[in-house]
N, C-alpha and C positions, 0 to 999 in steps of 0.2 A: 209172569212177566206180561206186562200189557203191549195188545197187540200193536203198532205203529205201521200207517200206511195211509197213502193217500187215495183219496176217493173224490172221484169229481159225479158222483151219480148224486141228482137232488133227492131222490128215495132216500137217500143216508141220512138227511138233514131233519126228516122228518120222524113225529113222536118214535113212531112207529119203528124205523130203521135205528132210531135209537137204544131201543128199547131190545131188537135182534143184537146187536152187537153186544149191548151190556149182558144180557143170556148167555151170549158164547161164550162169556169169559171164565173162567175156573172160580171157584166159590175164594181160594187163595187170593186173583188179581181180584176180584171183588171186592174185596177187605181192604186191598190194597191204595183203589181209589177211596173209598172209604176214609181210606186214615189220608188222605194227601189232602181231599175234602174238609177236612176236621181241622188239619194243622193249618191248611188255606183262611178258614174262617175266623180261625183264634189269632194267626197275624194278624187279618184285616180290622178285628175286634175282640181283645185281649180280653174285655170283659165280659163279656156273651155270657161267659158262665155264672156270672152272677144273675141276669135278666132273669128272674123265675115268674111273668107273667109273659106273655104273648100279645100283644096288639095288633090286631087285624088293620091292614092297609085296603083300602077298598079298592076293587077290581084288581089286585094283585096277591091276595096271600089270605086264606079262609081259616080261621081258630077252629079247631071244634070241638069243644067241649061238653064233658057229658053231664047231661042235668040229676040231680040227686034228688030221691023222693019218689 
């Protein structure tokens, strides 16, 4: 079960605090935001799962791909 609670500390907000809380969670609520993240995405855009290339958006989203050879 994922934890619920209010925090007014700006430490929370950042990567970092972010990053402590998702840790804390059991490998279980892991998963769980996982798939709430997933079903979120495929609402927002049904077809995602066809997309099989990636296009990098500059200064927001880096591809990386591995060169062959």
């Amino acid at each position: 079960m994922t934890h619920l609670g209010i925090s007014h500390d700006r430490s929370e907000e950042s990567l970092r605090g972010k990053a402590r809380w998702f840790q804390s969670l059991s490998i279980q609520e892991r998963f769980e935001i996982f798939e709430e993240m997933c079903e979120l995405i495929l609402a927002l855009q049904p077809d995602i799962v066809e997309n099989k290339d990636a296009t990098p958006i500059p200064g927001r989203v880096r591809v990386l791909t591995l060169s062959r050879g």
